[in-house]
ZADO-1210 file (C-alpha; in nm, 4 decimals, padded with zeros to 6 digits):
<atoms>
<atom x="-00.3873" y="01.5226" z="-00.4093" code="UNK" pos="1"/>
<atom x="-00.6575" y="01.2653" z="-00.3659" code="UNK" pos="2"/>
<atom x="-00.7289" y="01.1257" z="-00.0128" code="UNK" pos="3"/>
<atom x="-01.0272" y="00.8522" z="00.0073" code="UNK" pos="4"/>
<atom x="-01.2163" y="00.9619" z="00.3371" code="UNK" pos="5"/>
<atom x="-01.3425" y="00.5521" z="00.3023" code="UNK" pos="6"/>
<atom x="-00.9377" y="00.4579" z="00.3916" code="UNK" pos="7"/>
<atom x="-00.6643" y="00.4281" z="00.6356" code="UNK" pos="8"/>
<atom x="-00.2998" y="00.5420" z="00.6087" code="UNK" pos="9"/>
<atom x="-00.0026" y="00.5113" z="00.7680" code="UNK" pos="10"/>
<atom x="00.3101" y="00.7618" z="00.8089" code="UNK" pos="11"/>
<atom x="00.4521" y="00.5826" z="00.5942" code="UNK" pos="12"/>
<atom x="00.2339" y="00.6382" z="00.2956" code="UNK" pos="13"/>
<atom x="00.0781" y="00.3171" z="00.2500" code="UNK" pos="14"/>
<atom x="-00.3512" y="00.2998" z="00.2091" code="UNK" pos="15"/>
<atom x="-00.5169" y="00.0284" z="00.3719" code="UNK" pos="16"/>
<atom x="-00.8952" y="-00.0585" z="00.3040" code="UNK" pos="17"/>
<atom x="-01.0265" y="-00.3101" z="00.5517" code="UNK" pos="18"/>
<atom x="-01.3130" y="-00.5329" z="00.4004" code="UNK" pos="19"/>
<atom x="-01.4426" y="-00.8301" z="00.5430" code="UNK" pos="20"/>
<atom x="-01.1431" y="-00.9065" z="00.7162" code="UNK" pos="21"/>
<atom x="-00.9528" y="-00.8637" z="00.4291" code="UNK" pos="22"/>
<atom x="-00.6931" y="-00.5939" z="00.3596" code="UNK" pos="23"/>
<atom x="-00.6158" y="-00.4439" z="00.0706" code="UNK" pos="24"/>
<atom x="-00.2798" y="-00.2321" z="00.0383" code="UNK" pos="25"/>
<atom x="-00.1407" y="00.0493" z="-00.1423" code="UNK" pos="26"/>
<atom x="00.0967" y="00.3548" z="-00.1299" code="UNK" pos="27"/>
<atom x="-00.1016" y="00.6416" z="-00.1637" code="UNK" pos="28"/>
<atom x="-00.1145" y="00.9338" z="-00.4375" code="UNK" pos="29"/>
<atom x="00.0972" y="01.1572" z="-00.2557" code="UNK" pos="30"/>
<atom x="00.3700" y="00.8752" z="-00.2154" code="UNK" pos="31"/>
<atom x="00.3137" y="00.7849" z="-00.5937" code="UNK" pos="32"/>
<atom x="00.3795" y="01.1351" z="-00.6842" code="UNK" pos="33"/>
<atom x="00.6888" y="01.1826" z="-00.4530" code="UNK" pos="34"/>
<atom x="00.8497" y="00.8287" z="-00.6256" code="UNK" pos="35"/>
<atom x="00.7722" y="00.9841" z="-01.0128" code="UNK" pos="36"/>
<atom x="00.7574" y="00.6927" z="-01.3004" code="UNK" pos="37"/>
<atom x="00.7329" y="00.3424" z="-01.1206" code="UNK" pos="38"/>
<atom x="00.8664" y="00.0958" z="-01.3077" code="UNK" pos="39"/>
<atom x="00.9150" y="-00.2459" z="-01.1060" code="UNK" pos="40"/>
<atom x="00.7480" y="-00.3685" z="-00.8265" code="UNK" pos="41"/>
<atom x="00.8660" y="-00.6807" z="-00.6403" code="UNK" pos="42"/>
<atom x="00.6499" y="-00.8585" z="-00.4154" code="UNK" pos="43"/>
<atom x="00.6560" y="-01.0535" z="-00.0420" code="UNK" pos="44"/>
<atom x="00.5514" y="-01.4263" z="-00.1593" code="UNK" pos="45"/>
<atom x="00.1586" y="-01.5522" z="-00.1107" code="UNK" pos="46"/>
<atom x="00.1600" y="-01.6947" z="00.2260" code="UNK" pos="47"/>
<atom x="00.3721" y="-01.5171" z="00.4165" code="UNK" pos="48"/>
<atom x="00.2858" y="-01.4082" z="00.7357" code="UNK" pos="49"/>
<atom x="00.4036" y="-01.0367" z="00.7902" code="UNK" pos="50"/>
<atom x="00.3720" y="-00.8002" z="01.0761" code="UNK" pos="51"/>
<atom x="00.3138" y="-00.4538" z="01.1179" code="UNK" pos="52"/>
<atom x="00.5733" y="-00.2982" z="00.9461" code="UNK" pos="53"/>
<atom x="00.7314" y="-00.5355" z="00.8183" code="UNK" pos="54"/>
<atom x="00.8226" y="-00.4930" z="00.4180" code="UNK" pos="55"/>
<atom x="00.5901" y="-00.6566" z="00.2097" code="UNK" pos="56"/>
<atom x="00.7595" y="-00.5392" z="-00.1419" code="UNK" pos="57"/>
<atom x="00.9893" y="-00.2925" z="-00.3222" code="UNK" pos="58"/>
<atom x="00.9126" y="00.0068" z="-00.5817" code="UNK" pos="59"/>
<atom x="01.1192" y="00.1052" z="-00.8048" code="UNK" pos="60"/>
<atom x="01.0850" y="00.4285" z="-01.0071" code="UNK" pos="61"/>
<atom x="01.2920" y="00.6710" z="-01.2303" code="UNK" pos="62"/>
<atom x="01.3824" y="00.8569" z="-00.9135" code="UNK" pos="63"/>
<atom x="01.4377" y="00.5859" z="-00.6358" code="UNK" pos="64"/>
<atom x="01.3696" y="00.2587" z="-00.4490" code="UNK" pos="65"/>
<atom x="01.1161" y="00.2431" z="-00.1873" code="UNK" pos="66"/>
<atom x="01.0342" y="-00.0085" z="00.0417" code="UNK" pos="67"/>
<atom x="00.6557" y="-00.1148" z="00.1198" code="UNK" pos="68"/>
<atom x="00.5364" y="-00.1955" z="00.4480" code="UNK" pos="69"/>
<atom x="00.2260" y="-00.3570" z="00.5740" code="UNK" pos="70"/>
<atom x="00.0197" y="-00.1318" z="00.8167" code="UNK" pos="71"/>
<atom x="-00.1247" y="-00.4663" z="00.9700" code="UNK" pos="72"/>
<atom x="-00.0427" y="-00.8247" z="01.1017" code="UNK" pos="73"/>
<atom x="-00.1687" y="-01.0994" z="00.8591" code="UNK" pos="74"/>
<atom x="-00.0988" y="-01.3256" z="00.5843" code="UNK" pos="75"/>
<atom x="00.0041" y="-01.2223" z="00.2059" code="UNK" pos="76"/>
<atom x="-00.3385" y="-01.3907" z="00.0421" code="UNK" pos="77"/>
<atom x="-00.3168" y="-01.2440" z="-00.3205" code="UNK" pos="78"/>
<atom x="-00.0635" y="-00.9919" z="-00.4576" code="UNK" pos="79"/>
<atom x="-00.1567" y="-00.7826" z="-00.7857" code="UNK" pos="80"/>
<atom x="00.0268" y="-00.9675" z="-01.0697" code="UNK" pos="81"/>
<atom x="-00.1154" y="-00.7126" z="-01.3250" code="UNK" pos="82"/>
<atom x="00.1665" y="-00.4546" z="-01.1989" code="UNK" pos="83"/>
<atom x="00.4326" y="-00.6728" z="-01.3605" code="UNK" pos="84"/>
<atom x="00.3685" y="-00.5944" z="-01.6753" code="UNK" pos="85"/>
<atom x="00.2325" y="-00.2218" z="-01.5986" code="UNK" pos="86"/>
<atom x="00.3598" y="-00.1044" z="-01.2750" code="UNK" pos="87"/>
<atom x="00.2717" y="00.2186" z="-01.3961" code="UNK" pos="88"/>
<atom x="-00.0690" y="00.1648" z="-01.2836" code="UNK" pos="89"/>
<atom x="00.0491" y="00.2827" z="-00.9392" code="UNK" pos="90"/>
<atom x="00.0843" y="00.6406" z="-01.0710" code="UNK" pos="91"/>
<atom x="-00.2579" y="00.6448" z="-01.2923" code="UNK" pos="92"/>
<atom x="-00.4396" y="00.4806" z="-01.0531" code="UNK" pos="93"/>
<atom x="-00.2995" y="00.3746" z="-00.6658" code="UNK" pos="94"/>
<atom x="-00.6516" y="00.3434" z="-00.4649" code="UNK" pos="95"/>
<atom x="-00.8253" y="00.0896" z="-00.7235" code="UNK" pos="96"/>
<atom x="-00.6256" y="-00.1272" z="-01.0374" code="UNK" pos="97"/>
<atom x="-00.2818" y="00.0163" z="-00.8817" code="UNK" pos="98"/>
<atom x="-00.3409" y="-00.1704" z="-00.4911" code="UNK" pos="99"/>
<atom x="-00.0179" y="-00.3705" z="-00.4147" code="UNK" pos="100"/>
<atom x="-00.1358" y="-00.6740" z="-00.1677" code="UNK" pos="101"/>
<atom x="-00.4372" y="-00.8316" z="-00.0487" code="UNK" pos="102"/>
<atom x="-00.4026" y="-00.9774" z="00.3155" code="UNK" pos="103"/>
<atom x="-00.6339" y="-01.2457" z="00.5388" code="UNK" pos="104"/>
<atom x="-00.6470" y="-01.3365" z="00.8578" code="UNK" pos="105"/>
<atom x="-00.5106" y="-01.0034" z="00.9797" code="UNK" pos="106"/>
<atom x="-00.4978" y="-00.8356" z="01.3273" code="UNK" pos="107"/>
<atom x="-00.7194" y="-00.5467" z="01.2838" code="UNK" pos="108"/>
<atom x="-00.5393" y="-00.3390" z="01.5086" code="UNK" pos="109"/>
<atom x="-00.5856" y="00.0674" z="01.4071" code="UNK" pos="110"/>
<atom x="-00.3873" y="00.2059" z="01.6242" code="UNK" pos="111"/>
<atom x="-00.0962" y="00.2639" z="01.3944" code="UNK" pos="112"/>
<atom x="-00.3112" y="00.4152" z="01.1343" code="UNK" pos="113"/>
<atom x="-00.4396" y="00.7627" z="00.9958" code="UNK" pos="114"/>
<atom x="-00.7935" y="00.9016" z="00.9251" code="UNK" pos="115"/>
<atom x="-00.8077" y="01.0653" z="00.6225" code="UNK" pos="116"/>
<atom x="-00.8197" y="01.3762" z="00.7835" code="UNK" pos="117"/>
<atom x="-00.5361" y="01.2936" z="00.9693" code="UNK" pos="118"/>
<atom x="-00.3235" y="01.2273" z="00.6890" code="UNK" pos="119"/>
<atom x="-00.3999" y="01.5131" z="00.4804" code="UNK" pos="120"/>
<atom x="-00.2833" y="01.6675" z="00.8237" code="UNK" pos="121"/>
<atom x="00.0551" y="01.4792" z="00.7675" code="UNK" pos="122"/>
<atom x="00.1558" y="01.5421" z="00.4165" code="UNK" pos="123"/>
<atom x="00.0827" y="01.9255" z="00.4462" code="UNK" pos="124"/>
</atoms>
């Protein structure tokens, strides 16, 4: 199971990489492995303003829906429109070409989220 040490997680299985106050957002590898074969994902509209936890987006796969959720406060600035046509690009590849939502102007607020360490912790 891969783990970035260079990210954040939450408990609820979601990456977040914090760059120039921009994050970006996932679901991890473990989460991607638990859902099997995604095949949709819907997304939160650009320019909403979400909240932590609030859900940002579905994903569906062969075994279930899941809800997304954002790990941080901000506003939906881009969303990853090459998982409509290849949502499978969550299960080959969730930490670079398979990241869900881009947000800006966010509340950097970590409290809520994991070290890797402390997610590998989690999941075992």
């Amino acid at each position: 199971m891969n783990i970035p040490d260079k990210l954040f997680y939450t408990k609820d299985h979601e990456w977040v990489n914090i760059d120039n106050g921009i994050a970006t957002i996932g679901i991890t590898d473990y989460a991607q492995g638990e859902l099997g074969d995604v095949i949709f994902v819907e997304f939160i509209e650009i320019g909403s303003i979400c909240n932590a936890s609030d859900t940002i987006g579905t994903i569906e796969a062969v075994k279930t829906v899941a809800d997304i959720f954002s790990p941080l406060k901000g506003t939906v600035s881009k969303i990853n429109r090459d998982l409509e046509d290849n949502p499978d690009l969550i299960n080959r590849d969730p930490y670079d070409a398979g990241w869900i939502i881009k947000l800006d102007s966010i509340s950097i607020d970590k409290s809520n989220l994991l070290s890797a360490n402390d997610y590998r912790k989690f999941v075992q």
